[in-house]
N, C-alpha and C positions, 0 to 999 in steps of 0.2 A: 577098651576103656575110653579111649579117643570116642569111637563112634556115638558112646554113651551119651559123654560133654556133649558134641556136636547136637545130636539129637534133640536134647535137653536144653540147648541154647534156639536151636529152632521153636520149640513149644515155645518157649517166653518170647520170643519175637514175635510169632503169630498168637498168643494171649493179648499182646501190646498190640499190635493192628486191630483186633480183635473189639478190644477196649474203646480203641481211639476211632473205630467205627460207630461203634455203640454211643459213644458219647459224643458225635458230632450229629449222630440220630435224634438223637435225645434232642439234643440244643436244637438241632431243624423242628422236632415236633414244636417244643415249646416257643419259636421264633414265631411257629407258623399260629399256633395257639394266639401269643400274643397280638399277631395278625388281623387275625378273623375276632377275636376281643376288641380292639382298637380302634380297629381299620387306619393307625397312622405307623409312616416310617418314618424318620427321623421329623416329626411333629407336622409332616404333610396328612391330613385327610387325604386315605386312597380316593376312596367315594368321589370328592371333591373333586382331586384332580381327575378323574377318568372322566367326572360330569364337564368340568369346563375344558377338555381336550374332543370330548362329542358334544358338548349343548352350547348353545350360542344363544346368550341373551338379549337383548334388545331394547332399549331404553324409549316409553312411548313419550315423548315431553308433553308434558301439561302446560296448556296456553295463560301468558298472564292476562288476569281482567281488563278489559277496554276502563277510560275514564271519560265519561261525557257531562256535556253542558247540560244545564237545566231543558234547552232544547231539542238536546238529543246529537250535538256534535261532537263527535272527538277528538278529544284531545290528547291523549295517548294512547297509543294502541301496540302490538305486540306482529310485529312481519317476519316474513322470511329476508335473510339473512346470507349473505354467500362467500365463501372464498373459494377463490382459484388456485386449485393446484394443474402443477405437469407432468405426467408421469414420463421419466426417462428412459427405462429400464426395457429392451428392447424383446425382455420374456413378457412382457405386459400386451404386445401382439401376439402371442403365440395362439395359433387353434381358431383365430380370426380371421377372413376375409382383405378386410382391410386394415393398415396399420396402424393403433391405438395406443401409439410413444411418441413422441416427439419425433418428426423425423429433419425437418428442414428450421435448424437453429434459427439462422438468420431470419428466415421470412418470418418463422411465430415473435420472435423479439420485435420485428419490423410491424406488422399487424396491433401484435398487445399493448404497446406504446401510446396506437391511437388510444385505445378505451383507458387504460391504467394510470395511474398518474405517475409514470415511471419509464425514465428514458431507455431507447431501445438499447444501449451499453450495458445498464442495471439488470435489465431481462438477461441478456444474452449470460451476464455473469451469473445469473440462479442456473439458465438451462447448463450449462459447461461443468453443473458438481456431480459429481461419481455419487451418484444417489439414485435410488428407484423414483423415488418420486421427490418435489419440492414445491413453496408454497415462494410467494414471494412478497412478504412480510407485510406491512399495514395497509400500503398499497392495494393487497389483495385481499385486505381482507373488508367484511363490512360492505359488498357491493348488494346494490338495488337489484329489484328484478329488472328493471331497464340496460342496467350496465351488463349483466348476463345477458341478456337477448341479444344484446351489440356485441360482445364476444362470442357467443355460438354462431351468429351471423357470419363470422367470420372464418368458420369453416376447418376450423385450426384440430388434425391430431393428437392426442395427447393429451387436450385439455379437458380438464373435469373442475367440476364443482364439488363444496360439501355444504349441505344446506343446516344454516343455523336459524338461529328467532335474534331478534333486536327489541328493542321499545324506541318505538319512531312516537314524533312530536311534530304533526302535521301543521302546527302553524307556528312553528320557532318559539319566540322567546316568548308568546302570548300567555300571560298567566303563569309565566314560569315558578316564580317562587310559591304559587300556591299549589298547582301540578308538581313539582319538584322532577327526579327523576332517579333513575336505577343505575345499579351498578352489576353485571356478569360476572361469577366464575369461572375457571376452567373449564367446567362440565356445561357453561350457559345459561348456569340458573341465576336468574336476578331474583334483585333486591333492593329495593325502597333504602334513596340515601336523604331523600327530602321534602318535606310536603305532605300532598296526600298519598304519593309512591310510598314513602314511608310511614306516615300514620296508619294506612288502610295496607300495608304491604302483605299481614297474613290473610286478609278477605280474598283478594287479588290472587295470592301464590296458589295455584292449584296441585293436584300430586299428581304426580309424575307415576305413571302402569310400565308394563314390560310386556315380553313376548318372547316367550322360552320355546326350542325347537330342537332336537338331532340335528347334526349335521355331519356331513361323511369327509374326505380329509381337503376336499377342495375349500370347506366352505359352505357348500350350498345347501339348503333343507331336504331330505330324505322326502322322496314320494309317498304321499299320503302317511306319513307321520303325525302322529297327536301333536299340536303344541301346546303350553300352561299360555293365556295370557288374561292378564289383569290389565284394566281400562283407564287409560287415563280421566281427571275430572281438571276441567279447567277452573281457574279460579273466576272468581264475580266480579261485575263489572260494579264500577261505582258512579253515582250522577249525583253531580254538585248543583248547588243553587244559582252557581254564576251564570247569568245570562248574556250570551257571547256578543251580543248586540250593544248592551249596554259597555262591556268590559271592551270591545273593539271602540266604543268613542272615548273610555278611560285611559287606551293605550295610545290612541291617537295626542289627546290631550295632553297628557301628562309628558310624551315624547318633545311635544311643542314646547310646553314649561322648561324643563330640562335644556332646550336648546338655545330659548330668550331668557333661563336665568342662570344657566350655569350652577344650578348648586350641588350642593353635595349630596343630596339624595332627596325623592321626593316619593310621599305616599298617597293614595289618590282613592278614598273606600266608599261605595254606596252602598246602605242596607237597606231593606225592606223598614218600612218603621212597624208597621204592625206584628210582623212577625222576628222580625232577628235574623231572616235571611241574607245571609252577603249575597249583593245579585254582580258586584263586579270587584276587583284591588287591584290596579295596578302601579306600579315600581319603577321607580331608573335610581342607580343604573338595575339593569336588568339584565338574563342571559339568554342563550338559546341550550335546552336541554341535551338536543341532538349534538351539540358538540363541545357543551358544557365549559363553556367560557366565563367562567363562574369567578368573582373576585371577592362578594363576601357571599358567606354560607349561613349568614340569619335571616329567616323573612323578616321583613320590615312589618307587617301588620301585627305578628304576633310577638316579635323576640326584639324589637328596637325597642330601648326604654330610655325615656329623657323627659327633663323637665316640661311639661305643656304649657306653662303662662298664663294667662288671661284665660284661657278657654277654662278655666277651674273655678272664675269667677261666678257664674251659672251654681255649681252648688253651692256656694259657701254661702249666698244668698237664697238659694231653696231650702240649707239647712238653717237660715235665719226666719225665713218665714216660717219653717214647721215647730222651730224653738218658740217663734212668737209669731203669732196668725194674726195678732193686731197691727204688725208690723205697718208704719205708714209711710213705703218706701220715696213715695209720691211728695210729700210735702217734709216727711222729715230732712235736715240735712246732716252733711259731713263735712268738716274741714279739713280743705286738701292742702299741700304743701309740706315739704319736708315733716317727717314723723317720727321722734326719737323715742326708743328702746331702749334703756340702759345706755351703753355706751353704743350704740348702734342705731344708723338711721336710713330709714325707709324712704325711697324719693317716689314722683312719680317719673310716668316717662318723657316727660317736657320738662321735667327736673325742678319746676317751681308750683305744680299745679293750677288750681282754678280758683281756688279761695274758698269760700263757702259753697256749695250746691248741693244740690236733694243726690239723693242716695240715689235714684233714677238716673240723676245725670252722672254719677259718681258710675253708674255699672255701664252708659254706653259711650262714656269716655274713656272708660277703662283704667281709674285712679288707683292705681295700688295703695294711696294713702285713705283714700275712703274705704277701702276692703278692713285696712287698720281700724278706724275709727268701729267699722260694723263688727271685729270681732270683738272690740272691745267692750262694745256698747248691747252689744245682744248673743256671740257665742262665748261658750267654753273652749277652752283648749277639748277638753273631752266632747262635746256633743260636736265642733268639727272633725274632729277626728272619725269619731263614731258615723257622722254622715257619709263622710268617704270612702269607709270602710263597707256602710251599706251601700252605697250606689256600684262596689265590686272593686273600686281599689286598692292595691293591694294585694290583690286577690288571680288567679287564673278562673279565666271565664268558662275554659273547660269547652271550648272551641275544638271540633275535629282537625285539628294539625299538632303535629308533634313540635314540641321544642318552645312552645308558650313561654313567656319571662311573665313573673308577679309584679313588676316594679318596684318601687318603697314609697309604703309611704308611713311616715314616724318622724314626729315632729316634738321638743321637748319646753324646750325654752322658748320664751315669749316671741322674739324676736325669728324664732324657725315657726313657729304659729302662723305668724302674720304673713312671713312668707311663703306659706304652703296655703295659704288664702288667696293668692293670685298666683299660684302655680309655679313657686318655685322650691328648692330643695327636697320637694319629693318628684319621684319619676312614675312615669305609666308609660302604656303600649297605644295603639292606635285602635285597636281592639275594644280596649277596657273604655275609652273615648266612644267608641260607638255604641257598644252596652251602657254607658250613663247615659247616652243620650236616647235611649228607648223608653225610660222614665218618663223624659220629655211626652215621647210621642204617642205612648201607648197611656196618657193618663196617671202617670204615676205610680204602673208596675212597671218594673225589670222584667226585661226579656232577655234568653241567653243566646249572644248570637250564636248562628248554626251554619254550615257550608256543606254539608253532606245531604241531600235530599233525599237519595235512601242507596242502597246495595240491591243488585240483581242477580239471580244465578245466570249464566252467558247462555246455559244451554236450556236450560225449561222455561225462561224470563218471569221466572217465581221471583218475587220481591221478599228479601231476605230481611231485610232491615227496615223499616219507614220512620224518615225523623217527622217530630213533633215539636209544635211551637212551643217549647217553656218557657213559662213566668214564673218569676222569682216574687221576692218580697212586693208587697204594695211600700214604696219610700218616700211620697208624697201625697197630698192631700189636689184633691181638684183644684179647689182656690191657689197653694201655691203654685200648680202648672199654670192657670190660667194668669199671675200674674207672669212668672219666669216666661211666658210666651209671648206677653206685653212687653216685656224689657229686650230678647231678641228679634222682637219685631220693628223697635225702636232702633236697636247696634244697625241693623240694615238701612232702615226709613226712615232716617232723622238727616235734617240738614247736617253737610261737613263738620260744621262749628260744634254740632251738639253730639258728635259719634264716632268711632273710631272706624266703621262699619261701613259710612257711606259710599264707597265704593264698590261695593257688592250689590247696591240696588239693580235691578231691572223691573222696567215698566210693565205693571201685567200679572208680575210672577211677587208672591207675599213671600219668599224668600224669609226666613228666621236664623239669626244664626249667633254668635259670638264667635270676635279675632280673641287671637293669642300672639302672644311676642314673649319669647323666653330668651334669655341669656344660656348660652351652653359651657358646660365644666370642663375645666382641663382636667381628665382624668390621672394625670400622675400627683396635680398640684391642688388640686380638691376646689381651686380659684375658679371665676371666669375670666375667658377669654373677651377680650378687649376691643377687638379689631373693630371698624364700619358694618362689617356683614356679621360680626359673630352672633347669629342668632337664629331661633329654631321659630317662622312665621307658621300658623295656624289658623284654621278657621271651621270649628264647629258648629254643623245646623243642621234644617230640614225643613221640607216644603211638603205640603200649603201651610198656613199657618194655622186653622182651625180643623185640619185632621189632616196631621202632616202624613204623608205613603214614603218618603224617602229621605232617610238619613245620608250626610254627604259628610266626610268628613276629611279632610286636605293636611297636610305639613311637608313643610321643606326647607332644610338646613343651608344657612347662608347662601339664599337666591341674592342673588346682583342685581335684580332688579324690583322694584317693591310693584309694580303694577301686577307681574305674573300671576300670582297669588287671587287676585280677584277676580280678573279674565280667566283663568282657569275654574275657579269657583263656578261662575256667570257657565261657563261653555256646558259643563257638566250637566247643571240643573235644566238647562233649555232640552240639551239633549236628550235624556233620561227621561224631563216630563214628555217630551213629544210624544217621542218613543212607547213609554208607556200610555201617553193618552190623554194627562194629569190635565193640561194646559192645552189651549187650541186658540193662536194667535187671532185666526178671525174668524170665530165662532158664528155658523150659520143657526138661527132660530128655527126651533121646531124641527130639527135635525137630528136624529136617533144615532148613537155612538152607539156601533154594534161591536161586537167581539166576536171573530171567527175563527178558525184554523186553516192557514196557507196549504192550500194543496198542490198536489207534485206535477206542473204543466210543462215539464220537457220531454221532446216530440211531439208536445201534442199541436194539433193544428190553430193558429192566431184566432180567429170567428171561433170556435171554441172555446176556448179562455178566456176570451170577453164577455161570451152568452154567459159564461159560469161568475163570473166575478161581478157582472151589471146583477145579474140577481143576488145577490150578496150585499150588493149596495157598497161595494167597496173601491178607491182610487189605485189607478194602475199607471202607469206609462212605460208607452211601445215604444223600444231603441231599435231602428232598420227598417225595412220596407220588407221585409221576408214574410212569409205565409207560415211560419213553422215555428217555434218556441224552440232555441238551444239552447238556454240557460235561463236562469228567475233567481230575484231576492225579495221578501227572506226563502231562505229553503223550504221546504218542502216540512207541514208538520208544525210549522212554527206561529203560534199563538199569536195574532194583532187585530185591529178592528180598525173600521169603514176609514178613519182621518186617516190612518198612513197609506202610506203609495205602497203597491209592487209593481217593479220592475220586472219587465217583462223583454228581454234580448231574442229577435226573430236573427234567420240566416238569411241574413243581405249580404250580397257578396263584398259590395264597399261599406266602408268603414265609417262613417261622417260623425266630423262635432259636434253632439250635443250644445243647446242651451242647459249650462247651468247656473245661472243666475238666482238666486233665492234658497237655491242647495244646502245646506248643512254641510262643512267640509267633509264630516262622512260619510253624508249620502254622495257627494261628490267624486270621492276616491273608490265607492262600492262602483258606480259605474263606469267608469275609467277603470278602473282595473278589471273590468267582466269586460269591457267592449277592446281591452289590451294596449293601452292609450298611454302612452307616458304622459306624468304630469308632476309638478312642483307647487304645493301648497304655501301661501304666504301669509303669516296673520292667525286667525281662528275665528270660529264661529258659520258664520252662513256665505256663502261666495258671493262679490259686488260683482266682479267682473273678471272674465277670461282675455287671454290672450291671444285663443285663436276664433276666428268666427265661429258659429252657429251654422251649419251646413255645409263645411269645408271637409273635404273627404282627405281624410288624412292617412298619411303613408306612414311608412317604419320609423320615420329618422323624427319625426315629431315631437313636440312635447309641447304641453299646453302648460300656462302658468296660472294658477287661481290665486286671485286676491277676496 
């Protein structure tokens, strides 16, 4: 009976084994089921992870677009990039030859110190960390390809590079606010934080390819293995309308203002008149991109908005003549002198005005109380407004850069009328000032200004994009241009007594323009500011006066000095018409002004480039006594005709001072700085005289002073 139980307790033990084999069969089919269904275990893709423990992929980066001048220079560009790492880890030799770690602390700390900018204590303390490898932080990071070639120079074990891309700004702070600049991720992808970097940042961004391959456990690609790869495409390059010739004497300039007037910021814009092309804008303060020393973050051309003053006088008188074309600015008059509105009164700015005078002398004295008198006597609050409104006030011009301001302009009660009739209470940009003044110049349509001159793909040089000159409305009549060019031709060319203006004259040059003088707002207290300086000077115009080629347009908040303002005016125009051709101080009769293109004479032999340039009919001058050509301006490529000079720099082994007497301070510093000359500029405009003679062979420690 026993044996029975026994027995019988045996079968259910092994039915239960039995069972609990079966069903852990079971649960493996269907595990495995689930499996090969799946392919995840606990929400891993198997797939995945087997692919990324054998395939190694590879990131191809995509180059960002170049940005060049109208002439084809650049201004920003996309480089290699480096930091330095060391590796410690003494398995980092192993199956080598020779030893590829660190081995001799002291000395690589002693060495790296030279190139780094990092004491040889700070090195030793990276090399000393229990790490395979280390980087040795900003220091190391962001180095040129020069500062690498100086540390591999040096011969150091251990040391490795990882090569990244930057966006370099080969001439600093030049054009900065309107080049803007990038910012990197982690992974090193840039991105447009300002400017054109930013307005045109997706043209630029190119996509980023890869390169998929097997690899076995070291790392390396499997022998004759397939790999997937996709190409990268660089993005496009963009070309601005800025002519770097012109914008190098706007930065010269405007540097000078800033320094003899101390203000608080100055804007400095040339356009094309015919077309709407900005060919230059430069700024102080200003930054340099490459290290982004940046203190404010609005361009001034497009995003400064503030009351402009007298320069608003030009319309409100163009929108009187097209209200009334009988208008007889000439002989009718105004009564200047205090001017009461309600409980409110208009002064001029001598505080008592002039008494009676013609509306003529009322615009280039610049009478705020005759501006009164004109709205009262021939506009509406509505058809000024409406003028304004048409000449783009108000309004974004729709300019390729990002971050545009509309200004205000809205004016209700009589006494905000009168005011926004000499330019105060409402605000504009420097921008919207340059587009009314293409009215001016192109006859009485609107032009929209433009600074993009087209897109290019980097790598097939297909032209992606090409801007076009747009004209907007027709907003005046010929007649009224032809007078409003009579009236600033007068603010320039009229004796002292009879102009606000006359200090902008130069002999030669028909100069057209209207001042401005505005009072600036306290913005918490809605008031102005009171002080001697609180004010924003101005001077809108364009030369020649009967088919103007260039719009110039200047402001600068509380200068210290009132002469700045018009010496810089004066510099700009001289330089620009040169430059361009407009003007030619002492015009030889029967003399053909040719237009050629500069071509590229470095290495080539001196009697050469003279046989090519004499037949051109074009002015040169040879600096040295050399037989060979090592450098030339303008570059290579670059647009001018027969009046301008190129320079032409032979390899003489001494160095000697130029004659530059009669110079242009810019042409003065182009050759001082190609022939590597220190010097110190004093004053503006063209050089009277130097400091050091004229054939004095000058050594390192020199510096010549130009007045």
């Amino acid at each position: 009976m026993k044996r029975e139980i026994l027995n019988k307790n045996k079968n259910n033990v092994s039915k239960v084994f039995t069972l609990i084999f079966f069903l852990f069969l079971f649960i493996l089919i269907l595990r495995l089921g689930y499996l090969c269904l799946s392919g995840k275990v606990d929400g891993i893709d198997l797939k995945e992870f087997s692919n990324k423990r054998n395939t190694k992929e590879e990131t191809l980066y995509a180059l960002r677009g170049n940005i060049y001048d109208a002439n084809g220079e650049v201004l920003a560009q996309t480089i290699n990039s480096y930091t330095i790492i060391a590796y410690l880890d003494e398995s980092r030799s192993e199956g080598f030859s020779s030893p590829q770690h660190v081995v001799d602390k002291e000395l690589t700390a002693e060495k790296l110190s030279t190139v780094l900018n990092l004491s040889k204590e700070k090195i030793i303390e990276r090399l000393n960390k229990d790490a395979y490898q280390v980087e040795f932080g900003s220091a190391g990071k962001g180095l040129t390809e020069l500062q690498k070639e100086a540390i591999e120079n040096l011969d150091l074990p251990g040391i490795d590079f990882i090569t990244t891309h930057k966006r370099y700004y080969p001439n600093n702070d030049f054009l900065s606010y309107v080049v803007g600049y990038t910012i990197s991720d982690e992974n090193g992808n840039m991105k447009g934080e300002m400017g054109i970097e930013k307005g045109y940042n997706d043209v630029m961004t190119g996509v980023n390819g890869y390169v998929k391959y097997q690899k076995d456990l070291n790392g390396y690609k499997f022998p004759n293995s397939n790999e997937i790869r996709k190409e990268k495409v660089d993005g496009n390059d963009v070309h601005l309308t800025i002519d770097s010739n012109i914008q190098m004497s706007l930065e010269t300039v405007v540097d000078r203002a800033q320094e003899d007037s101390n203000s608080d910021w100055i804007i400095a814009v040339v356009a094309d008149a015919k077309t709407g092309k900005i060919l230059g804008s430069a700024t102080s303060p200003s930054f340099n991109p490459n290290t982004r020393n940046i203190e404010n973050y609005l361009n001034p051309l497009v995003s400064y908005t503030y009351e402009p003053g007298s320069v608003m006088k030009t319309y409100s008188f163009m929108a009187a003549f097209e209200s009334h074309p009988d208008f007889d600015y000439v002989n009718k008059t105004c009564l200047t002198g205090p001017y009461t509105i309600g409980e409110d009164v208009v002064s001029d700015w001598n505080k008592t005005g002039w008494g009676e005078i013609s509306y003529q002398k009322g615009y280039t004295l610049s009478s705020n109380t005759c501006i009164a008198n004109l709205i009262r006597d021939y506009l509406s609050k509505k058809e000024l407004m409406d003028y304004y409104k048409k000449l783009g006030f108000g309004s974004l011009t729709g300019i390729d850069l990002p971050n545009e301001y509309a200004g205000k302009v809205n004016f209700k009660y009589d006494v905000e009328v009168v005011n926004a009739g000499f330019g105060q209470g409402i605000t504009t940009t420097p921008i919207q000032q340059v587009k009314a003044l293409t009215a001016i110049s192109n006859n009485g349509v609107l032009l929209n200004p433009y600074i993009v001159e087209k897109t290019v793909n980097s790598e097939t040089k297909e032209v992606t994009y090409q801007a076009e000159i747009k004209e907007g409305e027709k907003v005046a009549s010929q007649s009224t241009i032809n007078k409003i060019k009579d009236l600033m031709f007068k603010v320039v060319n009229s004796d002292s007594s009879e102009t606000t203006g006359s200090s902008y004259r130069m002999d030669g040059y028909d100069l057209i323009g209207k001042t401005g003088t505005a009072q600036i707002a306290n913005p918490k207290t809605g008031k102005y500011y009171t002080g001697k300086y609180d004010y924003i000077t101005s001077f809108a115009g364009m030369y020649p006066k009967d088919n103007p080629e260039v719009i110039v347009y200047v402001a600068m908040q509380r200068s210290k000095n009132s002469k700045v303002l018009p010496e810089t005016v004066k510099t700009i125009v001289k330089d620009t018409a040169k430059y361009l051709g407009i003007f030619e101080e002492a015009p030889e009769l029967n003399k053909e002004i040719l237009t050629y293109q500069v071509g590229n004479y470095q290495n080539k032999q001196l009697e050469t480039v003279k046989e090519e340039l004499d037949l051109k009919g074009a002015s040169y001058v040879v600096f040295g006594n050399g037989s060979k050509i090592i450098d030339q301006y303008p570059k290579k490529d670059t647009k001018t005709n027969t009046k301008n000079k190129v320079f032409l720099f032979t390899n003489d082994t001494n160095i000697v001072m130029p004659s530059l007497v009669g110079y242009s301070f810019k042409e003065a510093s182009i050759i001082l700085s190609k022939l590597g000359i220190k010097y110190v500029l004093n004053g503006s405009g063209y050089v009277g005289s130097q400091s050091i003679n004229p054939g004095t062979i000058v050594t390192e420690e020199m510096e010549v002073s130009l007045n």
